[in-house]
N, C-alpha and C positions, 0 to 999 in steps of 0.2 A: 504494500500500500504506500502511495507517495503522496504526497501533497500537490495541491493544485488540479486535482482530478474531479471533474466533473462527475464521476460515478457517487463518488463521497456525500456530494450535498442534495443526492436524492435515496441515499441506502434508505432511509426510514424517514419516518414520521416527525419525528425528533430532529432528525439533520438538517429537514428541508426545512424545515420552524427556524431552527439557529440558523441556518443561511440566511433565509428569507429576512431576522431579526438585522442582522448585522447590512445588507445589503441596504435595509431601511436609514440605518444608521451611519451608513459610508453614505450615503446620497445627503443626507442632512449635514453631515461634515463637507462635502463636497461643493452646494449650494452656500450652505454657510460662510466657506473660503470666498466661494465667489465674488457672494455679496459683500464682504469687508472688503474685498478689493475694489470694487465699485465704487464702494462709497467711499474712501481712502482716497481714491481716483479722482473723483468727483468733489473731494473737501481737499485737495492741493489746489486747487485754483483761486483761493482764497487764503492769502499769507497768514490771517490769524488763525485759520483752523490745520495749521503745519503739524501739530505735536498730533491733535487727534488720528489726521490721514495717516501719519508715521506707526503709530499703536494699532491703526485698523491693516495694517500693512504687515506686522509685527505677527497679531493675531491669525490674517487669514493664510500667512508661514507657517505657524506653530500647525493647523486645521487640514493646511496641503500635507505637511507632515505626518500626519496624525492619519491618514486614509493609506497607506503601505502599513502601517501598524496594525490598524482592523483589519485590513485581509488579511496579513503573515497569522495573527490572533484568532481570526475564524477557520483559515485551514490546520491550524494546531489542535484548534475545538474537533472539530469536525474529523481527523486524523485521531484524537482520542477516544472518539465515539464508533473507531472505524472495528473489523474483526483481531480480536486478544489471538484468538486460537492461530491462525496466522504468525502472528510474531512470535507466540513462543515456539514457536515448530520451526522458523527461522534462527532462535536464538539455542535450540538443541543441536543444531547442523554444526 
């Protein structure tokens, strides 16, 4: 069993729930990024509001950041919920 395999996030009932969770939540982090850069974007054209654009800039880095995290995190999940019997019949060999 490897990671990043499409067969994984539909084994069961359970899988497709925590994919389908996490997928909800990479789009929310994803949108989220977006939108601080927008509006980061859209508040540098006004020299008083420089520090805020800088912080909404700051944040939707930390949030690009942050979605490689939730996948590697959901194929770990999802790779623990995979078949035991499997690996230990690998780890006898």
């Amino acid at each position: 069993m490897k990671l990043f395999q499409h067969a994984q996030r539909q084994r069961s009932k359970a899988s497709r729930d925590l994919y389908a969770r996490f997928e909800l939540l990479y789009t929310f982090v994803d949108f989220s990024a977006a939108l601080c850069f927008l509006v980061g974007s859209i508040l540098f054209f006004r020299e008083s509001l420089i520090t805020p654009a800088t912080w909404l800039f700051v944040v939707g880095s930390v949030l690009f950041a942050a979605k490689p995290t939730l996948r590697l995190l959901r194929e770990v999940r999802l790779y623990r919920m995979g078949d035991y019997a499997d690996l230990a019949e690998r780890l006898e060999d």
